[in-house]
N, C-alpha and C positions, 0 to 999 in steps of 0.2 A: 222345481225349485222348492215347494212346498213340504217335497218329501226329502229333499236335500238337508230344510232346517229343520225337520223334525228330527233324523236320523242324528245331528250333531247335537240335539237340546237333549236327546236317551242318551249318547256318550257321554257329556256333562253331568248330566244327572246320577248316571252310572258311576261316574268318575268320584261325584260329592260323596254318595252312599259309601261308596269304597273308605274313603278317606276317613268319614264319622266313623265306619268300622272299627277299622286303626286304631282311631284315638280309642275309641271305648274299649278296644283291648289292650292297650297301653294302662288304662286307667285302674284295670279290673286286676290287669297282671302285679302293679303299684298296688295296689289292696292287699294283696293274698300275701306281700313278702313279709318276712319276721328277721328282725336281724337278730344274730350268736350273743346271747349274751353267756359269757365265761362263768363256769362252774367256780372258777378260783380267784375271792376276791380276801382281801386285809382283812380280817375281823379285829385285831390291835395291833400297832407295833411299836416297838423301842427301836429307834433306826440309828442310834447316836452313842459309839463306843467312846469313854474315857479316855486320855492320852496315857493313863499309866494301865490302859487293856480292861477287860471285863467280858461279860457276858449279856447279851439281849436275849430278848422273846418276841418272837414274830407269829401271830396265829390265825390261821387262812381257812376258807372251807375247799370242800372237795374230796374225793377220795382219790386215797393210793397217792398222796403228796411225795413228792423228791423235791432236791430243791441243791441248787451249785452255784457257786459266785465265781463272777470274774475274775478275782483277783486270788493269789495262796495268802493273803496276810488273812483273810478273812476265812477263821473255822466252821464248817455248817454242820447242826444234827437236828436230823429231824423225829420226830416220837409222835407218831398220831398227824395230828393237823398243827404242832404247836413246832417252830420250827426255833433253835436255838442257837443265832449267832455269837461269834466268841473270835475275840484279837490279842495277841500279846499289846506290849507298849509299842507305841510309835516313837519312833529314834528322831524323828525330825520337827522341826518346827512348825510346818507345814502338816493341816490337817490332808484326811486323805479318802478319798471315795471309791465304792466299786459298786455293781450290781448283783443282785440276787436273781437269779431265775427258780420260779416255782410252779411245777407241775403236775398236774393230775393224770392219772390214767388212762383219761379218755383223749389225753393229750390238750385240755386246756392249759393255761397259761400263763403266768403275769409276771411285772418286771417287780422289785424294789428297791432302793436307792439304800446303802448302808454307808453310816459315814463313821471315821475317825477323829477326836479332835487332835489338834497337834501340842507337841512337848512344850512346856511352862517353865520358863523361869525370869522372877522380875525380881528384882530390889523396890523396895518401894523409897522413891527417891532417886534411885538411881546410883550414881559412884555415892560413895559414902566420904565423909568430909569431919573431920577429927580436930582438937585442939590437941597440944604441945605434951598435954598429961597423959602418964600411964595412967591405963582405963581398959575395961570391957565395956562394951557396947552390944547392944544387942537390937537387930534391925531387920523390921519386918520383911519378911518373905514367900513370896507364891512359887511352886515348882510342883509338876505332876511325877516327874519320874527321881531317880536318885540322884543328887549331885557327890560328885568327886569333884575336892582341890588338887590343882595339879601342882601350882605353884601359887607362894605368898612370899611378899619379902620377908628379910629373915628378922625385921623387927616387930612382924607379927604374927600372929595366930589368926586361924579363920576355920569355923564349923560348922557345918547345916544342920540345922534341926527340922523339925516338922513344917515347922511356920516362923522360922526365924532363923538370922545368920549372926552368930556370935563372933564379933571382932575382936582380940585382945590387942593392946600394941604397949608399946615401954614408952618409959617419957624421952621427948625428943629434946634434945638439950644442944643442937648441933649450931641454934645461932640462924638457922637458918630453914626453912619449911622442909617435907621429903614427903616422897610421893612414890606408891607401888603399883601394876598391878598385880593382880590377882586373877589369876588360872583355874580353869574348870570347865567339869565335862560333863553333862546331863546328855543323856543320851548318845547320839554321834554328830553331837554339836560341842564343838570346844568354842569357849568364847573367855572375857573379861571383862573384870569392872576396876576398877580406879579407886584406892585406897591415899589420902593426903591427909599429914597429920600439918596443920601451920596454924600458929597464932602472930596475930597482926602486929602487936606490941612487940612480939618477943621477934618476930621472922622478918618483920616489914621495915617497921617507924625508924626513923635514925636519921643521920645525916647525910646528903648526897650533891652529886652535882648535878646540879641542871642546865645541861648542856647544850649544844646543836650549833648550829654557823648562822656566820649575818645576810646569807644568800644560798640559792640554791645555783647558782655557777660553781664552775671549778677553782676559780679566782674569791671566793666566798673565804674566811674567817672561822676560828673558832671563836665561838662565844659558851665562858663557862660561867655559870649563878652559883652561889652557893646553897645550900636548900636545904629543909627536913619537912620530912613526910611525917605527916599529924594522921592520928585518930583521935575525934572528940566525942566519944556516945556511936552514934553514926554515919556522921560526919567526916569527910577525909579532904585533906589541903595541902597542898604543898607551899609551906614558907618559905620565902624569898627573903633568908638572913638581914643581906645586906641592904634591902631595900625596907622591907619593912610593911611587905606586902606578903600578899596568900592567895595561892588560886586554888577555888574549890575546884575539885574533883571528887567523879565515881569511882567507884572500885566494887569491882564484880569479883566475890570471895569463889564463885564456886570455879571459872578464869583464869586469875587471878590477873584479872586485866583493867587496866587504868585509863578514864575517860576525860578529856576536856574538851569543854564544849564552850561558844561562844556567849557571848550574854552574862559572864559573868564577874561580880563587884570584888576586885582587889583588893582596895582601899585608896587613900588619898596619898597625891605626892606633890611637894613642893617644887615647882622645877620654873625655869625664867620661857616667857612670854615667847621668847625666838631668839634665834640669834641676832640680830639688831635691839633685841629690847629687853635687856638685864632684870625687868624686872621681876620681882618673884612671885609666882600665884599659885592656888591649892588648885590642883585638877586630882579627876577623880580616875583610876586607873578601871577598864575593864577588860575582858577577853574578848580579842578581834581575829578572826581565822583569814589568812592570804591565801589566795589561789596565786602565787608568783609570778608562776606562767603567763597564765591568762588576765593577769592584773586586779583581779576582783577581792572585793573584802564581805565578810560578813559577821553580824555580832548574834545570828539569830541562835537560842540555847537550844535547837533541835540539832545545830550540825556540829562536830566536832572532830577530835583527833583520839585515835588507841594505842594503846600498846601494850603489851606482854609482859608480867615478870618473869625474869627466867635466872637461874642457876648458874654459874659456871661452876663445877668441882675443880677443875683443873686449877682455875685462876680465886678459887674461894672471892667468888665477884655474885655483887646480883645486883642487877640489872634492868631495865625496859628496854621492848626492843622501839626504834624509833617511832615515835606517835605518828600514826598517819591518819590521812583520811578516812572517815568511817562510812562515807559510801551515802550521805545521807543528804549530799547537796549538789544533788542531779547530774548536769555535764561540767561540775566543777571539783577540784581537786586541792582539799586544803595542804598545805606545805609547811606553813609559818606561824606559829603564835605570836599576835601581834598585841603587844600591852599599849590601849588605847588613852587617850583620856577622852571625859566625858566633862561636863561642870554641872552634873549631878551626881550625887552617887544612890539615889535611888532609881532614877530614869536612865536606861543604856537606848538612845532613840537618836535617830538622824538631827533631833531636832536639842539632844543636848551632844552632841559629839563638836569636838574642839576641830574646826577643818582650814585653821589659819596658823603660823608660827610652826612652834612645834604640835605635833598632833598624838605622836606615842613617843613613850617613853624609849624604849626596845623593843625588838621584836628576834625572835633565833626560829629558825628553817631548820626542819627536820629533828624536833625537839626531842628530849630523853632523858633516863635518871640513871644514874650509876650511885648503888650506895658507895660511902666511904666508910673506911673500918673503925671499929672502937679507937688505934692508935694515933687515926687521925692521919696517917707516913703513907698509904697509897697514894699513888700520883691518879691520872685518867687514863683508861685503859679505851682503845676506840673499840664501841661495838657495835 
């Protein structure tokens, strides 16, 4: 037995010897390695070509360099160590990359990234917005490659320069705003920008009806106001002739779209207490938005109603298209402008609103302007 565990404690022992071998030749073999480092490394480079083309300089070490890109937009020459990339213009909008391989003779090797930027062109501003007078205008502009007009309308002129696009137009004397675009092609992008010559006074202001129905059923009413669209400074309203009222409104020139929004002061109107009670009292008129549908009212000035002006040539008409909701009063859908009173005319609050008798004046569903002409002989044309 004795000689049983000796004989097993030499294998073991034997076995352990073996193993620290191992390691220490593991350990010794881990010493002795050197990893490659590449003969061929950047010593400078320009990796970043213009949209309107040019040439770089990329300088590497190594002998016997070559050097090919991935892509044919990109020209390689190499002279020595100093290698000289070169692109025509880029046609597109979109910048564009490819890679460089470069080589040494001992067959090292390295990658590098060469990039394009892409073709430029902005307005600064963007569509260009004109008043009613012949005028040149001259407005800034950025573009890398050459622009071509393809088309303008034919009451203006339009020219690129370096760093600027000259507009000329004639004076608009039509009564009524006009609006082009404008065609062109930098590179192999053809696009457009938006030419509007309109003055407010001379295109806008004037007299109209303010129209829309007394419900949103099919069994619903015309209701027409008669009306003129004001500008005061900055300021824009629409009067309500025969009442004697005004509802402010926005008006987005660059649009040319018109905003009414709740929460705001009319003016005062004399009107009787209810029908049972003749008598006469001052209430103060504001703007209340209906959800019809859904029954709901609201006077808050965040939510409102838009709409469009728009042209007709045919019918020498201009127009809004119907005010609707502007999307701004959650799962509800304004319909109706509702003229409320209040018995204040500073305070538009649950706690000055009139909710006994009569409560508003009038109210028209699915509201809108149609001007009338200087002679006054248009009838309402439905739009």
């Amino acid at each position: 037995k004795n000689q049983i565990k000796l004989m097993n404690m030499k294998k073991v022992y034997g076995l352990l010897i073996f193993i620290l071998g191992s390691l220490v030749g593991v350990s010794c073999s881990d010493d002795d390695y050197t990893p490659h480092t590449s003969s061929v490394e950047v010593s400078s480079a320009e990796t970043s070509i213009d949209a309107a083309g040019g040439e770089k300089n990329i300088v590497v070490t190594g002998e016997g360099i070559t050097a090919s890109a991935q892509d044919t937009w990109l020209g390689v020459n190499v002279k020595g160590n100093t290698i000289t990339v070169s692109a025509g213009a880029n046609p597109s909008r979109e910048s564009r990359n490819t890679l460089l391989t470069v080589k040494a003779s001992n067959g090292d090797s390295t990658l590098v990234n060469v990039s394009q930027y892409g073709m430029v062109f902005v307005i600064k501003g963007g569509n260009i917005y004109l008043n009613d007078d012949a005028q040149t205008s001259k407005i800034a502009v950025e573009h890398s490659l050459d622009v071509k007009i393809l088309f303008a309308p034919k009451w203006s002129d339009v020219t690129v320069g370096k760093d600027s696009l000259s507009v000329s137009v004639e004076n608009n004397n039509l009564g009524h705003w006009r609006s082009g675009y404008v065609k062109y092609q930098t590179g192999e992008v053809v696009d457009s920008f938006l030419i509007r010559q309109f003055d407010f006074d001379k295109d806008l202001a004037g007299n109209y009806y303010f129209w829309g129905y007394s419900g949103i059923t099919s069994s619903a009413t015309q209701r027409v106001l008669s009306a003129q669209l004001v500008k005061d400074g900055d300021n824009v309203r629409i009067d309500l002739l025969g009442l004697g009222l005004s509802i402010p409104v926005k008006f987005d020139e660059s649009t040319l779209t018109l905003h009414i929004y709740g929460g705001q002061y009319m003016g005062p109107f004399e009107d009787e207490v209810s029908s049972t009670d003749a008598t006469i009292v001052t209430r103060y008129v504001w703007t209340m938005l209906w959800d019809q549908a859904a029954g709901y009212i609201t006077w808050s000035s965040g939510i409102g109603l838009e709409g469009q002006f728009k042209y007709d040539e045919d019918e020498d008409l201009t127009y809004t298209t119907v005010l609707a909701d502007d999307g701004a009063w959650g799962d509800y859908s304004a319909t109706t402008l509702r003229m409320a009173y209040f018995t204040s005319p500073t305070t538009c609050s649950s706690s000055t609103r009139v909710t006994t008798g009569y409560t508003y004046l009038t109210s028209i569903a699915y509201p809108r302007l149609q001007k009338i002409s200087a002679s006054g002989a248009r009838s309402l044309i439905l739009k």
